[in-house]
N, C-alpha and C positions, 0 to 999 in steps of 0.2 A: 553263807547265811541266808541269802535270798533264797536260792533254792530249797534251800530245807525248810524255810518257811511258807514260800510261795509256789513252789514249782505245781500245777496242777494235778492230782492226781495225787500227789507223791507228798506235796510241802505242806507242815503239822497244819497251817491254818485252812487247806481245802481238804483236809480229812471232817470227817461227819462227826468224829468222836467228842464230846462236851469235855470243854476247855474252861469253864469260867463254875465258880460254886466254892462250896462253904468245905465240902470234905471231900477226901478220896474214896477211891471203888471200895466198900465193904465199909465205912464209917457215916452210914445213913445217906449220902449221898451219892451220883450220879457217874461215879465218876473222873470227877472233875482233877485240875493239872492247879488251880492258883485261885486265887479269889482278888476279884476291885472292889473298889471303894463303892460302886453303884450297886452291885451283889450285896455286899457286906452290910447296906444302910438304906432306903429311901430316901434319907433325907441329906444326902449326898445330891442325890441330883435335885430333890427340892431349894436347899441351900445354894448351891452353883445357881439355879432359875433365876437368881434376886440381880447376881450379877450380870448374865444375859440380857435380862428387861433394862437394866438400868443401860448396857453397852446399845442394845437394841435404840430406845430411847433417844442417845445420846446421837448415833450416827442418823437418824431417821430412817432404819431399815426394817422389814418385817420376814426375813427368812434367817435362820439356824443350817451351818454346812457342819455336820460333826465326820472326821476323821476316825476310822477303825473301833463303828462301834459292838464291837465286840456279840454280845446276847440281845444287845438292845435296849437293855437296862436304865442308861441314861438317857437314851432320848425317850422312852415313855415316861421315867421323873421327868426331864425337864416339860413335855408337852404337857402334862395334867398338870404341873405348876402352874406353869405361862397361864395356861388356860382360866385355873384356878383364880390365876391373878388380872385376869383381862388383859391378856394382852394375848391377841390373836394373830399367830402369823401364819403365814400367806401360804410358806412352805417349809420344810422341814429334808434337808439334803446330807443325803449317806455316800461318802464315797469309801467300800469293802471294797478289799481284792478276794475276799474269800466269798464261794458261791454257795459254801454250806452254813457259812454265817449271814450271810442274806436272808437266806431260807429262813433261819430262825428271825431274823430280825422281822419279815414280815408278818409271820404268824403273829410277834409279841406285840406288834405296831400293829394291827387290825385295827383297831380302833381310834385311828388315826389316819386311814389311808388314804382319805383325801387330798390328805397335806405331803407324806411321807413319799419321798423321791430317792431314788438311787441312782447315781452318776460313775458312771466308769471312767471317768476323764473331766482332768477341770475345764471347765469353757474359758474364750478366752478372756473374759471379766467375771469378777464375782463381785456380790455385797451381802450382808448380811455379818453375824457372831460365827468366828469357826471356835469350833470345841472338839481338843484332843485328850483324851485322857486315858493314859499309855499306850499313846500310838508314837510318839517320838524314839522310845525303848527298843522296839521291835525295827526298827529301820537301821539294813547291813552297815555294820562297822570295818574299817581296817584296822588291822592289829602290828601293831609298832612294838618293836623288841630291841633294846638296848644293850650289845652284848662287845664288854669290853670297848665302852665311848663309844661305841659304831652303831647307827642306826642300820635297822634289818626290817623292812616287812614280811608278814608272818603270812603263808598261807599253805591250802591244801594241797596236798600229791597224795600218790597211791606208794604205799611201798610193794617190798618185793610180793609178799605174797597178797597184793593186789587190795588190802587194806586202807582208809583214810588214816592218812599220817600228815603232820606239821612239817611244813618245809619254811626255809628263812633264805631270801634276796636282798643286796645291797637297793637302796632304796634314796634318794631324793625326799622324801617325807621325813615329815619332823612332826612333834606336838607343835600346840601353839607357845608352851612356856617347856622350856630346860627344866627336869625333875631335878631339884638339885642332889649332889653328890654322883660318883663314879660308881656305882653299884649297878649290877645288872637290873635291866627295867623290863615291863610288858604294861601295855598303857593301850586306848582307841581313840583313834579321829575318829570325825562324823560328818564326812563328805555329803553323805544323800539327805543327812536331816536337814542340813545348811542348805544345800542344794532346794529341798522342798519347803523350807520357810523361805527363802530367796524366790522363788514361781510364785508362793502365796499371797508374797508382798505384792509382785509383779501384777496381780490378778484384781487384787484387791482395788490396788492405785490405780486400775484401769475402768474399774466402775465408777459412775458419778458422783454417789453417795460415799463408797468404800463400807471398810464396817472394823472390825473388833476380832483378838481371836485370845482363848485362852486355852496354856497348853499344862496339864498338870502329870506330873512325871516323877519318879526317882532320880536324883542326879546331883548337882556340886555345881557350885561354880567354879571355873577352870584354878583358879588356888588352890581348892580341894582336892580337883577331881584329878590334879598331877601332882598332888604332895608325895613329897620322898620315900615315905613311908606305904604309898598305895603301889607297892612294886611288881603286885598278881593282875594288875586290872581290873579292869569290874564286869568282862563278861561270863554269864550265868548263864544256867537252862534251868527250868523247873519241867515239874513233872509229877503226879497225886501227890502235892502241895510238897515239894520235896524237892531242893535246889543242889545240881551237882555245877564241876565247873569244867565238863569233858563234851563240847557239841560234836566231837566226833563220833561219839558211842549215839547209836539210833536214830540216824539222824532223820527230820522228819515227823519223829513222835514224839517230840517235846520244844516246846517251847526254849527260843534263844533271846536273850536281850544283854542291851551291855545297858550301864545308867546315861543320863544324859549329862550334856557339858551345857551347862545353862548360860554361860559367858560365849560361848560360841552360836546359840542359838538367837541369844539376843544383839551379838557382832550381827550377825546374817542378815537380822530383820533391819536394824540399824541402816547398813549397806543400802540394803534393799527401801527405804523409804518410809520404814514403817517407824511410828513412837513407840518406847516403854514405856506402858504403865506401870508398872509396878511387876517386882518378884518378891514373894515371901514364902514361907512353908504354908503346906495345906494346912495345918491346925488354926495358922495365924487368920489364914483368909476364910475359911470357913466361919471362925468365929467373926470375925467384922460382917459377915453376910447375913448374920444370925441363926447362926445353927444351935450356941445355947439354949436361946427365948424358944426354937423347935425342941429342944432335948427336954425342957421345963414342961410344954405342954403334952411330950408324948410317954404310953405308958414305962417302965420299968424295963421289960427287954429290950423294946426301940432305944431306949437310952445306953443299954448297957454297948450294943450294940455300935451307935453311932459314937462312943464314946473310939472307939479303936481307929476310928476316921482323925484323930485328935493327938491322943496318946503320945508321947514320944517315942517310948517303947514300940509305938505299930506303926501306923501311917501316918502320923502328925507331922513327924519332923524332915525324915526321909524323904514324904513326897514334896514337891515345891510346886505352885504356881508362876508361869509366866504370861503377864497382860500385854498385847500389842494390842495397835491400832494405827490408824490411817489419819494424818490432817494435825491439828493440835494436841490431841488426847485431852483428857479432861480424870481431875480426882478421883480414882475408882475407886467405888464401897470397899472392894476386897480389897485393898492394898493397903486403905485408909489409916494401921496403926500396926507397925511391926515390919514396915516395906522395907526389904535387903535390897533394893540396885545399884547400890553403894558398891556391894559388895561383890557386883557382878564384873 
């Protein structure tokens, strides 16, 4: 999975081809393989800005570190927000592994460059808000297969006539919870996301200040996301807006993601030092930030528009928010009415 995402040259995200947009090649647009919440709305990243200033605020920090931003999209809402809103920060920090989405981020961040930094590696302290939003998705999973009681990890070989084919190893790995029932399973850990909220916390608790991070994502908390009934797993590829469930076919020119395990994400940070604030679905947290009183004042398409941010039916319910932070944490606006950490 890494490879096919990362490998240079070769892996979907260091190809030049447009990855993010409203349609596929021949349907008025570019192209494009999926669409985000930042694409789909302005007021995506306007609305997220409230909760930033207020975590900003709160930790006494003035830098933004976002994670895999993709076209750029949300760091130019959030910067014309902030800005919008007085509140000027210092700096504004990208860490891409993709050199062709750099590329583009600079272009769309021009008017920002004073601020706008790119980091290839985390230093050994950070402070500031990190904001991820679907960068947890995209980070390699291993694949666990339940065949006849027997746990199997699931990986690649060549067959004979020199093809990518699924091979299965007796394996030491387990989920974190038994799916119940005897029925064959296919299910993903998520070693490297745990892994990289565990460094972040590490990073964070090593600055004086510390700061805030919110990560919004598709995904379950681990009850869900190992119920008996979820026996295919959940990784996916998409491709002009089109989800198959074979990343062995072309691999490289489309995008792979499995959902996120939000009870595992939030263990990690736990571990690691850091508070929860708050998990709820995105429709929940966006409306406590005020995305309504924005949908009230903007015209008719913007509304119809950021309505799909919300929806159940689209991105309201499926995405989730999860809030960290460093020290005591303090009442987050976003969490403020509808918070599941109960139920993490």
């Amino acid at each position: 999975m890494a490879l096919a995402l990362y490998a240079p040259g070769l892996g979907y995200y260091s190809g030049g081809a447009p990855k993010f947009g409203h349609f596929p090649q021949g349907q008025g647009g570019s192209g494009s393989d999926f669409v985000t919440a930042p694409e789909l709305s302005p007021l995506f990243g306007a609305t997220l800005a409230d909760a930033v200033a207020e975590a900003l605020a709160r930790t006494g920090t003035d830098e933004v570190w976002e994670f895999g931003a993709g076209s750029g999209a949300l760091a130019a809402q959030l910067l014309a927000a902030l800005d919008a809103g007085g509140v000027r920060l210092r700096r504004y920090t990208i860490v891409e592994l993709s050199g062709s989405l750099r590329a583009h981020q600079r272009e769309r961040l021009a008017p920002w460059a004073d601020r706008v930094h790119w980091a290839d590696a985390l230093p050994e302290a950070i402070e500031g808000v990190v904001v991820g939003n679907e960068v947890l998705d995209a980070m390699p999973v291993k694949l666990l297969a339940r065949r006849g009681g027997a746990w199997l990890e699931r990986g690649v070989t060549l067959d004979a006539a020199g093809a990518l084919a699924w091979a299965e190893r007796a394996t030491a790995l387990r989920p974190p919870v038994e799916p119940e029932g005897a029925h064959d399973y296919l299910t993903e850990i998520h070693p490297q996301a745990e892994a990289f909220i565990a460094t972040l916390a590490e990073r964070l608790r090593a600055s004086p200040r510390g700061g805030a991070a919110f990560f919004i994502d598709y995904g379950f908390p681990e009850a869900e996301y190992y119920h008996p009934e979820r026996s295919a797993g959940t990784l996916m590829c998409h491709r002009a807006h089109r989800a198959d469930a074979d990343p062995l076919a072309d691999p490289g020119e489309k995008d792979i993601t499995a959902h996120v395990n939000f009870s595992g994400i939030a263990l990690a940070a736990q571990d690691a030092g850091l508070q929860v604030l708050g998990y709820t679905s995105q429709a929940r947290f966006l409306l406590n930030c005020g995305l309504a009183e924005r949908m009230a004042a903007a015209d008719l398409p913007t509304r119809a528009m950021a309505h799909r941010l919300v929806a159940e039916h689209e991105m309201g319910e499926l995405f989730k928010v999860l809030g960290l932070a460093t020290g005591a944490g303090w009442p987050a606006r976003g969490f403020a009415a509808g918070d599941r950490t109960h139920r993490l």
